[in-house]
py3Dmol code that shows the C-alpha trace and the ligand (Angstrom):
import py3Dmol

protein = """\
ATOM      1  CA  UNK A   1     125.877 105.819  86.187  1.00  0.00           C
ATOM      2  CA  UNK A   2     126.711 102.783  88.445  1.00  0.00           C
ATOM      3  CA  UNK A   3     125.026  99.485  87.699  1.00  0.00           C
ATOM      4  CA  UNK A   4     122.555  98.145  89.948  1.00  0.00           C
ATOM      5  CA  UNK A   5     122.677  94.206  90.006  1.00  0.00           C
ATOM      6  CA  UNK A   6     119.189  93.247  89.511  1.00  0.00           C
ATOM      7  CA  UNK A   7     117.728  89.322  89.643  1.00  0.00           C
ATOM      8  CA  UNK A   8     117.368  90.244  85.825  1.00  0.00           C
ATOM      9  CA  UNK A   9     120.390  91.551  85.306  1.00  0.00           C
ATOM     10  CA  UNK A  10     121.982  95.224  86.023  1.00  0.00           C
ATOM     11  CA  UNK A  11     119.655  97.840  85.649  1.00  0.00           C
ATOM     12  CA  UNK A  12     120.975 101.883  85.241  1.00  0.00           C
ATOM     13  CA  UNK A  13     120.128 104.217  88.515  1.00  0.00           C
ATOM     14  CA  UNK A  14     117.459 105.868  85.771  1.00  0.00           C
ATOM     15  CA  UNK A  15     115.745 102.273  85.624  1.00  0.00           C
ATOM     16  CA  UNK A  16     114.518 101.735  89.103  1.00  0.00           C
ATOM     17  CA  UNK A  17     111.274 103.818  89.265  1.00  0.00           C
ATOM     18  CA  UNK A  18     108.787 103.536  91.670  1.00  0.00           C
ATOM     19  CA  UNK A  19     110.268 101.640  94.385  1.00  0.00           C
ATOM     20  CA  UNK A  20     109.676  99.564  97.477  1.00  0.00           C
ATOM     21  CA  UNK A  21     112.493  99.890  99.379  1.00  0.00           C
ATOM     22  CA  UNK A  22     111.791  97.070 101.840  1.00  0.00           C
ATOM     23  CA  UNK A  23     109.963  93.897 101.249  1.00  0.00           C
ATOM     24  CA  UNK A  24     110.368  90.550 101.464  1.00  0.00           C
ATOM     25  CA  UNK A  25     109.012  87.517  98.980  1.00  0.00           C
ATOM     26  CA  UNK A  26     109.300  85.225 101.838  1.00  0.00           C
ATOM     27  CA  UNK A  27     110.383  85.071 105.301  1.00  0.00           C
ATOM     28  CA  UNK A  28     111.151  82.009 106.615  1.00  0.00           C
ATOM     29  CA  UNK A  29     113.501  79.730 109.619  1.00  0.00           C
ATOM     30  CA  UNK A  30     115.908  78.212 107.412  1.00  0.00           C
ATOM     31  CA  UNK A  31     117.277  75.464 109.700  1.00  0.00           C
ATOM     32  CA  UNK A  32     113.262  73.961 110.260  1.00  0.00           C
ATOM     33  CA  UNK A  33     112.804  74.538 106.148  1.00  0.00           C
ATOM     34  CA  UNK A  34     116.253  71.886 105.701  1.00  0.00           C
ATOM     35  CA  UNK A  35     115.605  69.734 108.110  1.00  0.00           C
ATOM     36  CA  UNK A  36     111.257  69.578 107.663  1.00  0.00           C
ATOM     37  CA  UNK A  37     109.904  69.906 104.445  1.00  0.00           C
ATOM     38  CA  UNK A  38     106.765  68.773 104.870  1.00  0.00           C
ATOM     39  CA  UNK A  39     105.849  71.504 107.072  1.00  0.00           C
ATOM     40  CA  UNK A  40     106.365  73.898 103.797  1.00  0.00           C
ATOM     41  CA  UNK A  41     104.522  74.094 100.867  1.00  0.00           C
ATOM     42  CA  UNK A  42     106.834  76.050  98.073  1.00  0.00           C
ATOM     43  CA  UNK A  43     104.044  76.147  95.566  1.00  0.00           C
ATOM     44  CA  UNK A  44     101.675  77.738  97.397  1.00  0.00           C
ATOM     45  CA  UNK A  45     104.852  79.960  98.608  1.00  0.00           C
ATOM     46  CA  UNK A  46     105.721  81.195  94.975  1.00  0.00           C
ATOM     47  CA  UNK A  47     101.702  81.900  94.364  1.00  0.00           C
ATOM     48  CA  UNK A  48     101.833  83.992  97.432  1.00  0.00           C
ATOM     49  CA  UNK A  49     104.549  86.203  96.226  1.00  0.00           C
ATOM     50  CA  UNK A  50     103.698  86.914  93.037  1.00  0.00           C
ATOM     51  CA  UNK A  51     100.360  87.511  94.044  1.00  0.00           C
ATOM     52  CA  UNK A  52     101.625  90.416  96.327  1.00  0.00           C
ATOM     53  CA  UNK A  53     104.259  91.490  93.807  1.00  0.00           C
ATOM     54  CA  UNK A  54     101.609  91.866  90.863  1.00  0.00           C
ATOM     55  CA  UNK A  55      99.479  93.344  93.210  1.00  0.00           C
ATOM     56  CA  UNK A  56     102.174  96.534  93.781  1.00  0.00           C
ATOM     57  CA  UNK A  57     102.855  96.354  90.456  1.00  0.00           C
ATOM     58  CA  UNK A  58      99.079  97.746  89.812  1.00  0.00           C
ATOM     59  CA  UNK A  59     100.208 100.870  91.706  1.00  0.00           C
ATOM     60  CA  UNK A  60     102.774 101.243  88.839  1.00  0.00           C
ATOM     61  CA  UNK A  61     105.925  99.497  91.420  1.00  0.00           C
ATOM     62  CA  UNK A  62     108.550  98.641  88.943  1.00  0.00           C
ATOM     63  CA  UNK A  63     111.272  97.614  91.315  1.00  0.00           C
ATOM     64  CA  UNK A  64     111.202  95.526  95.196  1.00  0.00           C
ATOM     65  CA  UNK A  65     114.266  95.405  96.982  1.00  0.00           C
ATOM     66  CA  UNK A  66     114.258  92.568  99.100  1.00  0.00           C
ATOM     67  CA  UNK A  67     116.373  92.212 101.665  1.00  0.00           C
ATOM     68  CA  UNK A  68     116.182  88.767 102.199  1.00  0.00           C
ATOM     69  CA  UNK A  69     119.759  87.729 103.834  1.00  0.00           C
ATOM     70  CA  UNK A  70     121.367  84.156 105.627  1.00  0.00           C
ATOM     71  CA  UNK A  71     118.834  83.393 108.302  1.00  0.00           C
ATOM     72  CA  UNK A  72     115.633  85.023 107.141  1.00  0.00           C
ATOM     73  CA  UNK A  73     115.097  82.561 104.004  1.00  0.00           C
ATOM     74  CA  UNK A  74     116.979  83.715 101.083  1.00  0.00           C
ATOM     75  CA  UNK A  75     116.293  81.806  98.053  1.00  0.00           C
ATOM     76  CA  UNK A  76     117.493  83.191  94.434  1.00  0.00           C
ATOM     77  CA  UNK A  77     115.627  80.240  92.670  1.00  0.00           C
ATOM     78  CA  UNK A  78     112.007  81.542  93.968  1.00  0.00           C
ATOM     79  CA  UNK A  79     112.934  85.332  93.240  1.00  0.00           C
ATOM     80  CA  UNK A  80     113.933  84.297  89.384  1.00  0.00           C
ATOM     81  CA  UNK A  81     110.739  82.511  88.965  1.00  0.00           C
ATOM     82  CA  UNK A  82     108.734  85.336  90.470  1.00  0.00           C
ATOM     83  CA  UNK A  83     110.430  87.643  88.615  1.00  0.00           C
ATOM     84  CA  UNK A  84     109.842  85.030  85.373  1.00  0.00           C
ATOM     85  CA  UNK A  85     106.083  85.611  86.194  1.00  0.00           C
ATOM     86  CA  UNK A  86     105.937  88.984  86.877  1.00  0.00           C
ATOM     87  CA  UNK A  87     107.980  90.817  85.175  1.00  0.00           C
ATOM     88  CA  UNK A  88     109.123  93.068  88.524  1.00  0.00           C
ATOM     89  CA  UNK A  89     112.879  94.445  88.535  1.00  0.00           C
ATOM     90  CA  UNK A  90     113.488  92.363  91.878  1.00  0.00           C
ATOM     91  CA  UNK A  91     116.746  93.621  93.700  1.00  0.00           C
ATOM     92  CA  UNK A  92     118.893  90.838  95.828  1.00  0.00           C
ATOM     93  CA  UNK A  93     121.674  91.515  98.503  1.00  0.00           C
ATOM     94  CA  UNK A  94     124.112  89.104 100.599  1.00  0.00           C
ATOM     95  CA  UNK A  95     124.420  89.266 104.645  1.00  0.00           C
ATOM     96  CA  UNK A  96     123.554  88.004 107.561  1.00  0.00           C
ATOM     97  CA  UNK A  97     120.292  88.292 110.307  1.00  0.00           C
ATOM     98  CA  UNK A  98     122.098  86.603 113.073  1.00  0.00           C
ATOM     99  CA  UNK A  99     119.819  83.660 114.786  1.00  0.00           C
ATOM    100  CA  UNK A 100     117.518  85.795 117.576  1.00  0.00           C
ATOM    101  CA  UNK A 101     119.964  88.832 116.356  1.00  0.00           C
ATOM    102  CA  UNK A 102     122.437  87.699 118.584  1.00  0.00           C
ATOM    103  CA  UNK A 103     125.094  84.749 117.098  1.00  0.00           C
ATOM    104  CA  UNK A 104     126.648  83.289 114.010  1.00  0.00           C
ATOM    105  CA  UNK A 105     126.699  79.139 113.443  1.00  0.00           C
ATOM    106  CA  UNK A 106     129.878  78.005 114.640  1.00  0.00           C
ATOM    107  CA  UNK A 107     131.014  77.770 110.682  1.00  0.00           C
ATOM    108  CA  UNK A 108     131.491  81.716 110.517  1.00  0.00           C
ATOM    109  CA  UNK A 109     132.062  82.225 114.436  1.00  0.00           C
ATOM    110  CA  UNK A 110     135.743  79.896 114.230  1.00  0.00           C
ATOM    111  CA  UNK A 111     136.820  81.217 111.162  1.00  0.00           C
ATOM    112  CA  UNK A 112     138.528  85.230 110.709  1.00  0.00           C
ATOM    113  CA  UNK A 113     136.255  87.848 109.881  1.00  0.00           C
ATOM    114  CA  UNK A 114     137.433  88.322 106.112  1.00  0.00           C
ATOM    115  CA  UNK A 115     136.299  84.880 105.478  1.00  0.00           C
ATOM    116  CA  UNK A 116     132.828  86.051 106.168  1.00  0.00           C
ATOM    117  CA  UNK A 117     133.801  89.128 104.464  1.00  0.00           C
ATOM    118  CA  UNK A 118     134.874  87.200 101.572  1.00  0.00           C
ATOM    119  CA  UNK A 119     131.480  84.967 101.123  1.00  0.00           C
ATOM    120  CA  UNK A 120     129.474  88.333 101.193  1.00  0.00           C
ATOM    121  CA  UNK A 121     132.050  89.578  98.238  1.00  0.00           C
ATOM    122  CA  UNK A 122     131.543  86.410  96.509  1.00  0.00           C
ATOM    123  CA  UNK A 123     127.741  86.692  96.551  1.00  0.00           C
ATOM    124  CA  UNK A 124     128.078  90.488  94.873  1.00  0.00           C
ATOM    125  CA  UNK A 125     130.840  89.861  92.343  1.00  0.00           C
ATOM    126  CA  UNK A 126     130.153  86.067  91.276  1.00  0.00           C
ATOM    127  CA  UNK A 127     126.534  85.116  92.262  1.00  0.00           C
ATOM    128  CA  UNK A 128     124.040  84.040  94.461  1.00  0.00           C
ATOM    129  CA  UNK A 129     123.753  80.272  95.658  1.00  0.00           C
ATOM    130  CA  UNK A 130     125.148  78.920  92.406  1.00  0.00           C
ATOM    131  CA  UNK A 131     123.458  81.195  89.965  1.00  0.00           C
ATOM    132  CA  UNK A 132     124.831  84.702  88.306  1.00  0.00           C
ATOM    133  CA  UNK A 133     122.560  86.630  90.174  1.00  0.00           C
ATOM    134  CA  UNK A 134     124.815  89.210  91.927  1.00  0.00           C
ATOM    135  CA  UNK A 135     123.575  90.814  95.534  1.00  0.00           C
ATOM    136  CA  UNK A 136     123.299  94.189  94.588  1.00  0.00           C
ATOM    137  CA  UNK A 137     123.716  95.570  98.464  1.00  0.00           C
ATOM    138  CA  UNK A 138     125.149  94.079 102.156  1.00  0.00           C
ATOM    139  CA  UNK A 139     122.544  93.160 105.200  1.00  0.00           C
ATOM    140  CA  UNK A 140     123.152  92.884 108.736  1.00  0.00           C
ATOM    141  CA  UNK A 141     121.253  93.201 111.686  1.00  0.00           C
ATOM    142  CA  UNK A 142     121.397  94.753 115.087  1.00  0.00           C
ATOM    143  CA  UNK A 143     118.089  94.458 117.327  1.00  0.00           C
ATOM    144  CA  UNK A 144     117.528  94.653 121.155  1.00  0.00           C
ATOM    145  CA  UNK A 145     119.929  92.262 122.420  1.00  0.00           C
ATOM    146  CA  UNK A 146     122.782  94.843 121.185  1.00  0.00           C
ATOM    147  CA  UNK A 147     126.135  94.247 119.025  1.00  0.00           C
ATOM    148  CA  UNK A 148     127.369  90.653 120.752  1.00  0.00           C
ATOM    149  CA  UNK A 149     130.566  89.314 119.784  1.00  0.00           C
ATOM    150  CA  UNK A 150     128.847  87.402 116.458  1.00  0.00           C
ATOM    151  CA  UNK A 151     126.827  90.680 115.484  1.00  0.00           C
ATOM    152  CA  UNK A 152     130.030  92.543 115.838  1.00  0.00           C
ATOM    153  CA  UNK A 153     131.777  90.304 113.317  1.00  0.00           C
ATOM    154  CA  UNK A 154     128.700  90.251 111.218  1.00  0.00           C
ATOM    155  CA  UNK A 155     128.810  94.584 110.964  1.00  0.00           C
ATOM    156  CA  UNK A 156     132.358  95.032 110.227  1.00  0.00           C
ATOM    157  CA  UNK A 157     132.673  91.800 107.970  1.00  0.00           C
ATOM    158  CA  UNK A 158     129.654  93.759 105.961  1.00  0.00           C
ATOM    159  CA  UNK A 159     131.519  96.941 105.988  1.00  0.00           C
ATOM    160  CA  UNK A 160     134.833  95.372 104.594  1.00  0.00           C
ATOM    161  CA  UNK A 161     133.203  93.582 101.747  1.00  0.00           C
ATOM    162  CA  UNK A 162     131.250  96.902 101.268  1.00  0.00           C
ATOM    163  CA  UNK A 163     134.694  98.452 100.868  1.00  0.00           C
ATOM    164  CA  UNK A 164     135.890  96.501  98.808  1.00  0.00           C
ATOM    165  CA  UNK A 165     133.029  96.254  95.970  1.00  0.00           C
ATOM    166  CA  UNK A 166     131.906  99.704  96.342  1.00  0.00           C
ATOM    167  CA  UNK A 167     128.212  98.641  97.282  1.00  0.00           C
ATOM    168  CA  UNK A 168     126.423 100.007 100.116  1.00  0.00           C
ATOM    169  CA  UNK A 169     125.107  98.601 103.129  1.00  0.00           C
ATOM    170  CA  UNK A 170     121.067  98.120 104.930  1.00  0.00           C
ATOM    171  CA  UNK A 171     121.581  97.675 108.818  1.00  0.00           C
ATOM    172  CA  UNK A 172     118.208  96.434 110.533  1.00  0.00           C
ATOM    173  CA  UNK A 173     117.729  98.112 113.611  1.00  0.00           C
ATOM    174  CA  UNK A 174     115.760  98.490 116.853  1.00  0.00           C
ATOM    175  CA  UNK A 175     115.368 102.497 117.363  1.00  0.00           C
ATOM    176  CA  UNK A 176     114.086 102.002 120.849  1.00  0.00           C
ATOM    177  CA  UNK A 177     117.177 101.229 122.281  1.00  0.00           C
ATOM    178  CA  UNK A 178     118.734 103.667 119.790  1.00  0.00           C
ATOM    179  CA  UNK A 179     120.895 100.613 117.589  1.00  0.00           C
ATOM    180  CA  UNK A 180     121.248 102.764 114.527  1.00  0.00           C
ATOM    181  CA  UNK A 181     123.745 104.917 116.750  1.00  0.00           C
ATOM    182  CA  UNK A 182     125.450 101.662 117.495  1.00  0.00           C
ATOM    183  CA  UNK A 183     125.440 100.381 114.757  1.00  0.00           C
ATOM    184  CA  UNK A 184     127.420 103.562 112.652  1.00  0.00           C
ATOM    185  CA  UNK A 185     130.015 103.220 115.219  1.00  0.00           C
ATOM    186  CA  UNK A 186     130.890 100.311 113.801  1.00  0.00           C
ATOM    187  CA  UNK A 187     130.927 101.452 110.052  1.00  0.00           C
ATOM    188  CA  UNK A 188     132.620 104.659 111.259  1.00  0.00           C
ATOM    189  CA  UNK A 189     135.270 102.547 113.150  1.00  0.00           C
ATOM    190  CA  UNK A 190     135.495 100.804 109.475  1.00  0.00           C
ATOM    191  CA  UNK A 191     135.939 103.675 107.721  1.00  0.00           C
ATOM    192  CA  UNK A 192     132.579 103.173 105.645  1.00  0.00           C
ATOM    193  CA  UNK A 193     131.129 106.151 103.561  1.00  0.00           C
ATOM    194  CA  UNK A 194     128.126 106.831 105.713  1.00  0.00           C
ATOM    195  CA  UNK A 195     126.104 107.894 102.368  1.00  0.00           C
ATOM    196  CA  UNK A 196     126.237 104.418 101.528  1.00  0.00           C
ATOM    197  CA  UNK A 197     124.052 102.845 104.529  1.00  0.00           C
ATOM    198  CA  UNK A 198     120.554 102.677 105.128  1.00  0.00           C
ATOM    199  CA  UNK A 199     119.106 102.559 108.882  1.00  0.00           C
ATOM    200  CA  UNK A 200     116.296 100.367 108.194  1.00  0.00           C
ATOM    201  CA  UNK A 201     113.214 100.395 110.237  1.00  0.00           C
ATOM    202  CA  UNK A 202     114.045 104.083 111.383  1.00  0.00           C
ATOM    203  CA  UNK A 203     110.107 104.339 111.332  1.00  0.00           C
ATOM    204  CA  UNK A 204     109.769 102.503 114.510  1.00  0.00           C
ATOM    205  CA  UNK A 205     109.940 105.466 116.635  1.00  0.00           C
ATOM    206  CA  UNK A 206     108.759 108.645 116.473  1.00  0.00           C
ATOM    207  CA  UNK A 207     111.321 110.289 119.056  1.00  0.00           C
ATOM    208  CA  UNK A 208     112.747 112.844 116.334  1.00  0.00           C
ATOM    209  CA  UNK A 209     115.739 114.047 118.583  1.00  0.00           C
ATOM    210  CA  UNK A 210     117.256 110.235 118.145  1.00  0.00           C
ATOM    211  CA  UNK A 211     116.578 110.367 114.462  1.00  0.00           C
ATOM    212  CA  UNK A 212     118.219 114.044 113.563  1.00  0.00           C
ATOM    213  CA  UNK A 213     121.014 112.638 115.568  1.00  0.00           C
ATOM    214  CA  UNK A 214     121.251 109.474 113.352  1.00  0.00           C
ATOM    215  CA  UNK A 215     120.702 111.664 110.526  1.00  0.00           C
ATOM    216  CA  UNK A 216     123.581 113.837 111.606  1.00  0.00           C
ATOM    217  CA  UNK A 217     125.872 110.839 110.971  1.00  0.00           C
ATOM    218  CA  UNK A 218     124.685 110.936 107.376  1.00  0.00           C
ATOM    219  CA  UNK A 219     123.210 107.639 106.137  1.00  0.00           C
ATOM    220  CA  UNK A 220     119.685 107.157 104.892  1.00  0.00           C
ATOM    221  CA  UNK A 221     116.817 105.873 107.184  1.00  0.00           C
ATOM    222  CA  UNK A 222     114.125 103.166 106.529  1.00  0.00           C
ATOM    223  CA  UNK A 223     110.719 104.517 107.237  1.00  0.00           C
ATOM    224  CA  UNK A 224     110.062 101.115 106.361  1.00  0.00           C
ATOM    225  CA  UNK A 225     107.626  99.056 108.124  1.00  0.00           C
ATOM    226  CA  UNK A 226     104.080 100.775 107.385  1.00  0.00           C
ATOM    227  CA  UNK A 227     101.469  98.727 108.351  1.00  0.00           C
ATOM    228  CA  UNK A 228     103.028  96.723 111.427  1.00  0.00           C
ATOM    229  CA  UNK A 229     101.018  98.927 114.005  1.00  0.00           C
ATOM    230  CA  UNK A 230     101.481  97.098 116.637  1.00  0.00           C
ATOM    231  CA  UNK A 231     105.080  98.149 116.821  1.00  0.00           C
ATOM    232  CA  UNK A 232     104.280 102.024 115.952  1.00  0.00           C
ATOM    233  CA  UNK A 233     100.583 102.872 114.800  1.00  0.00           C
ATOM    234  CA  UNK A 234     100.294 104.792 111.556  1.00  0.00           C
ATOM    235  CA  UNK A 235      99.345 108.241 113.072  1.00  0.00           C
ATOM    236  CA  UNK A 236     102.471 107.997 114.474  1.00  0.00           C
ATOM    237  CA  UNK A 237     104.974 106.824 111.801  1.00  0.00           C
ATOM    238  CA  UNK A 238     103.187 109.342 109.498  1.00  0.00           C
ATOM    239  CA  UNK A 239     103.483 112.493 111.805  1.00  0.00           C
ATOM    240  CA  UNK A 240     107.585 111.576 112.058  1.00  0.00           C
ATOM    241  CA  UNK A 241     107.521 111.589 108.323  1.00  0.00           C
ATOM    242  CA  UNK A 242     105.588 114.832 107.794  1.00  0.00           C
ATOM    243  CA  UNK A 243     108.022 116.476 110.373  1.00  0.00           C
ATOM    244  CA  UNK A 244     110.888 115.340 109.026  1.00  0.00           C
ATOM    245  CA  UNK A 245     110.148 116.609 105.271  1.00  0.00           C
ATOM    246  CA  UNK A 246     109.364 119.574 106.834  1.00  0.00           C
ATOM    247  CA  UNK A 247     112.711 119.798 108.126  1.00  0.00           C
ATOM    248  CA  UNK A 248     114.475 118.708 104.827  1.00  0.00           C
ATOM    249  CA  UNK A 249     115.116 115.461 105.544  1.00  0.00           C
ATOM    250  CA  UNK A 250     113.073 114.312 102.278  1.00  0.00           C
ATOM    251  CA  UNK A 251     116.482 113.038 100.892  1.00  0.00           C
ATOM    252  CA  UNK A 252     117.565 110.878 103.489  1.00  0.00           C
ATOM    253  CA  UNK A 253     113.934 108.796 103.751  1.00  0.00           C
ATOM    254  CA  UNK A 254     112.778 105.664 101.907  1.00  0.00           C
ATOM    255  CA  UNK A 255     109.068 104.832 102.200  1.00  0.00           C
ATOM    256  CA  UNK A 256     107.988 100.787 102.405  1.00  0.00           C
ATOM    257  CA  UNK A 257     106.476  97.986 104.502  1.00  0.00           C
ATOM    258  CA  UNK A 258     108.682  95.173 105.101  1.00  0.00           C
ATOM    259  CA  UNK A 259     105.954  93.306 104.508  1.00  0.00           C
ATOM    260  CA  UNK A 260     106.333  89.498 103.702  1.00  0.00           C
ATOM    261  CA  UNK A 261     104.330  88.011 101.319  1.00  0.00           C
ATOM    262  CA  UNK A 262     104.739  84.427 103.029  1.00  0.00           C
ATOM    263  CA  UNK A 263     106.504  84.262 106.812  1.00  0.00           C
ATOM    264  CA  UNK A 264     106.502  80.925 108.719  1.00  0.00           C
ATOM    265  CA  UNK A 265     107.660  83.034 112.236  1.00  0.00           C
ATOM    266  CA  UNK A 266     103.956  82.439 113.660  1.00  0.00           C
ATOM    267  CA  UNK A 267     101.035  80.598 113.023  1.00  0.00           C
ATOM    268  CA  UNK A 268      98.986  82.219 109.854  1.00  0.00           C
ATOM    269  CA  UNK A 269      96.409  83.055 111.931  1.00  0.00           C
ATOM    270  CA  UNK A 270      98.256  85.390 113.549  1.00  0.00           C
ATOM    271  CA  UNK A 271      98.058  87.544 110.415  1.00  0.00           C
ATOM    272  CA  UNK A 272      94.959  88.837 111.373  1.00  0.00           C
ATOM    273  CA  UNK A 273      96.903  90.908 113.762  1.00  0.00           C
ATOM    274  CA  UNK A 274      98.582  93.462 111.094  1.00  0.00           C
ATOM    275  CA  UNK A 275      95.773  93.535 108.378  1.00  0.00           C
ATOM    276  CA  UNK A 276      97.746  96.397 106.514  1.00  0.00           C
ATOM    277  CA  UNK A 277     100.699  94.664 106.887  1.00  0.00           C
ATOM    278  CA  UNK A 278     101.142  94.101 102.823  1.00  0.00           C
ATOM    279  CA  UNK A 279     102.462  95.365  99.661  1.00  0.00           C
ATOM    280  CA  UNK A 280     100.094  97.908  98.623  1.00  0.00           C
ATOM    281  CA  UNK A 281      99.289  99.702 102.532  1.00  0.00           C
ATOM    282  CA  UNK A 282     101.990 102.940 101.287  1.00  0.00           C
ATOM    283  CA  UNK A 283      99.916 103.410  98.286  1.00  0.00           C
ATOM    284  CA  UNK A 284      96.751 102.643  99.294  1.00  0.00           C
ATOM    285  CA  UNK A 285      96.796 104.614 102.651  1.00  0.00           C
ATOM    286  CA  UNK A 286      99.812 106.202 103.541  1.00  0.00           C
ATOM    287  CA  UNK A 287     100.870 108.196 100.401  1.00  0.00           C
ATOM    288  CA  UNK A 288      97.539 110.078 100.476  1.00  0.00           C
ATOM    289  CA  UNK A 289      98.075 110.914 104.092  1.00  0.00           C
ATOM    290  CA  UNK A 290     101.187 112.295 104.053  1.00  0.00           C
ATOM    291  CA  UNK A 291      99.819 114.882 100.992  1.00  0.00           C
ATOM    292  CA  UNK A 292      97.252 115.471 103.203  1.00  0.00           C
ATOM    293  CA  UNK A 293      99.581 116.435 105.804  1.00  0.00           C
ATOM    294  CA  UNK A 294     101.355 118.690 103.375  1.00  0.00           C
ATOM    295  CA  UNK A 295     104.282 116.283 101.913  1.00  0.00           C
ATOM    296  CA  UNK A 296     105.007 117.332  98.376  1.00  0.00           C
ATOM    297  CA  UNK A 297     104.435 114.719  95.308  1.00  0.00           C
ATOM    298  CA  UNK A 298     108.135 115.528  94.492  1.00  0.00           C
ATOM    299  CA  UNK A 299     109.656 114.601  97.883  1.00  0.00           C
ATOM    300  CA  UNK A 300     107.285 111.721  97.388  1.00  0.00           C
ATOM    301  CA  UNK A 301     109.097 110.862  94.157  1.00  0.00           C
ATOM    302  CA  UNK A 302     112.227 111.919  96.052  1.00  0.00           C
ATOM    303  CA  UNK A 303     111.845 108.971  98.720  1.00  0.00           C
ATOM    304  CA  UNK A 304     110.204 106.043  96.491  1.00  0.00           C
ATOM    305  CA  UNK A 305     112.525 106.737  93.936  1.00  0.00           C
ATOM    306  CA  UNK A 306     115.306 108.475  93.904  1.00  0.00           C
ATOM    307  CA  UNK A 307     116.740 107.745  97.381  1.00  0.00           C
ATOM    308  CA  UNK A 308     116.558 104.053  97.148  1.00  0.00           C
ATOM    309  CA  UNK A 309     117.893 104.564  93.532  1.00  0.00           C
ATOM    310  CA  UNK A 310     120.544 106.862  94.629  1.00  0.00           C
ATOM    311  CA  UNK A 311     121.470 104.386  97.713  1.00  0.00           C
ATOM    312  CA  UNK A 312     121.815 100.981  95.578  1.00  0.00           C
ATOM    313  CA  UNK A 313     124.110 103.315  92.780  1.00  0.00           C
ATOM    314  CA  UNK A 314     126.469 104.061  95.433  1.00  0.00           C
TER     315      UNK A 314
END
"""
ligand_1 = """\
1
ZN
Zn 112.974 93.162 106.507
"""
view = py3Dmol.view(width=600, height=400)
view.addModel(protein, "pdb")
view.setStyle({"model": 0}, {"cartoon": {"style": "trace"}})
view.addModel(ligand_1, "xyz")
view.setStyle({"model": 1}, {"stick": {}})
view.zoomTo()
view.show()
């Protein structure tokens, strides 16, 4: 079986068990953390995610993946300390969000695209920002504003270093305007395995004919942000799941929230706004449901464990 870089170390396919396939320690606007502190408060930061973390880890989670990339807040010192206190197999990855999913800093934009390749290869064969944490998977994003020049260079840069380490690939997308499609052009046009990509936040839509069609392309698909409701209420993000086990589709799904246990993108306040948004919503709510609505437990073992398993293996 493949090794699985973990912020622990490598961990066997076997090891992962129940998984969340999407969440994030900490979410945060990297150029306002460098150049003002004082508006952050780290401690209270690292309290915040273990709190959440332990709190999964009552519903038996052994292993987060968090997809933390360039431009979201990536930080392998805070993961290795929560993952000191914890105890939680904590998977890392290298990539790119793009700044308002649309451009690169003028460092990456000048330079040729297997330079950016080769800084994403660096961070899954050597380590992550100075440590010998590998990135155990690639990130990129494509949202609303569509593959630009920058998000372009971020995909197939991904795709190459992908290629060339074997490890697969999470693309962020915005299923209203149908970006997953968009977005497997580009691996197709790199001549990436689609088995090895997942189509996060899938579960924004419910419009099944653009998801069997993404599924016909053959990567996975993140049914990943349960408990953000004001994007897709639950009703709705649950139905799309039931339908789509029903049609077999059980091993192409993962199941999480992309919930972050600290952001800094509004005001805390604001949190009041997605009250499920956490760790826990899936099992607390959501699991339950989709029994209810006639999901099996093994196609529920099938998409918070094996499929996220099976993905990170290659
Ligand atoms: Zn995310």
């Amino acid at each position: 079986m493949a090794a699985i870089e973990s912020v622990s170390g490598p961990l066997d396919e076997a090891d992962l068990g129940l998984t969340l396939a999407h969440e994030h320690l900490r979410t945060s606007s990297e150029t306002i953390r460098e150049q003002f502190p004082h508006l952050y408060d780290p401690e209270q930061e690292l309290q915040a995610a273990v709190a959440e973390v332990r709190r999964a880890q009552e519903h038996g989670v052994k292993t987060i993946v968090d997809p933390a990339c360039m431009d979201i807040g990536r930080d392998v010192h805070l993961a290795q300390r929560v993952v000191e206190e914890t105890g939680i197999q904590l998977i890392m990855c290298t990539g790119i969000y793009g700044v308002h999913y649309t451009y690169l800093p003028h460092h990456f934009q000048t330079r040729d695209l297997d330079y950016v390749a080769d800084a994403f290869v660096h961070d899954l064969e050597e380590g992550i920002q100075g440590t010998d944490v590998k990135a155990a998977f690639l990130k990129c994003a494509v949202d609303e504003p569509g593959i630009t020049n920058d998000v372009e260079r971020v995909l197939r840069a991904a795709a190459r270093a992908g290629k060339r380490t074997g490890r697969p690939i999470m693309v962020h997308t915005h299923p209203g305007t149908r970006r997953g499609l968009e977005a497997m052009d580009v691996f197709d046009d790199e001549g990436v395995d689609p088995s090895k990509v997942v189509v996060a936040h899938t579960g924004d839509t419910d419009d099944l004919d653009y998801i069997e069609e993404l599924l016909g392309r053959g990567p996975y698909i993140g049914m990943d942000r349960y408990g953000l409701d004001i994007i897709l209420p639950t009703e709705q993000r649950n139905a799309t799941v039931i339908a789509l086990a029903e049609r077999g589709y059980a091993n192409r799904m993962m199941i999480s929230q992309d919930a972050c246990a600290f952001i800094d993108w509004y005001p805390p306040e604001m949190r009041s706004m997605v009250p499920n948004w956490h760790f826990t919503y899936v099992f607390e709510q959501i699991l339950p449901a989709l029994r209810e609505g006639g999901v099996t437990d093994e196609q529920i073992t099938t998409m918070m464990e094996e499929n996220p398993a099976r993905w990170l293996a290659g």
